[in-house]
N, C-alpha and C positions, 0 to 999 in steps of 0.2 A: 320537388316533393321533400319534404323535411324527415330528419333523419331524427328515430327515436332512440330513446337509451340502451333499449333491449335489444337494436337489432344486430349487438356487436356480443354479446353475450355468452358466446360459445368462442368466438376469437382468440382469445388470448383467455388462458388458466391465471386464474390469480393463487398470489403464492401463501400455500397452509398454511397452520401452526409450527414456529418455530422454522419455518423456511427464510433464510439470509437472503437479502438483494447482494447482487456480488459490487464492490468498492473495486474499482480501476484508477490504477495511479503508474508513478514510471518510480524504476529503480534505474542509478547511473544512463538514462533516457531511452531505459527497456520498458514496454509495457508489462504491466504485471496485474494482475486480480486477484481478491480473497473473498472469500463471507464472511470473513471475519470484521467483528465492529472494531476492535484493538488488536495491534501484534506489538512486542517488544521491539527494539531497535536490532537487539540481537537476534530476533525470529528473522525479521527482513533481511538481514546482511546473510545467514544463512540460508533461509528458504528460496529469497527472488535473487541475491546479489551471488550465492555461493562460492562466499570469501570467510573466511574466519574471521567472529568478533575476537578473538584474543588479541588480533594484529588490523585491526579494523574499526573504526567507528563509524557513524550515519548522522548526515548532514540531511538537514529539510529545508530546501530550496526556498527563497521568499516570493518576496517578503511576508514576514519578516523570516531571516535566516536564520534557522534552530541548530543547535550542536547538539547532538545526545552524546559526547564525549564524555565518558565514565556512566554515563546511566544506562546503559544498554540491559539492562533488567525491566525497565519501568514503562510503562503500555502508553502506547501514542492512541487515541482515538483518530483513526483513518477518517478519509472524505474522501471523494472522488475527485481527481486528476491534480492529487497531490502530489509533490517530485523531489524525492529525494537521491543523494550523494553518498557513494560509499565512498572514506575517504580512507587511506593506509596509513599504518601510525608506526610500519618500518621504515630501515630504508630503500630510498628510492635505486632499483637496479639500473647499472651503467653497460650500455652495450659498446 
């Protein structure tokens, strides 16, 4: 019996006005999600990595491999199962 368009209709709510699809991506190869279409480099190192941008930059995994080194102000347009790298711009501690 063939399957008509309607009979899935009630199924799944499709998303209103102004409703975001949420963007999944990895921070240092944690899962992470936003609704947001951009975040800054310093929003992510903050919000998913919670590391200080002052001692910190974000690397975007490739290819091609992006540095947001000193631009950590300036908005990355997100996609889904992008991967980025927080990387430290101290030094490294010796145990």
């Amino acid at each position: 019996m063939p399957l008509e368009a309607n009979d899935f209709s009630n199924d799944a709510p499709s998303p209103g006005p102004g409703h975001h699809h949420e963007i999944h991506f990895f921070v240092d190869g944690e899962p992470a999600e936003t609704d947001q279409k951009e975040l800054t480099p310093n929003q992510i190192i903050k919000n998913f990595g919670d590391k200080d941008p002052a001692s910190h930059y974000l690397v975007q995994v490739g290819p091609p491999r992006i540095s947001y080194q000193g631009k950590g102000d300036e908005p990355i347009k997100l996609h889904n199962g992008e991967r980025f790298q927080i990387i430290s711009t101290g030094p490294t501690p010796v145990s």
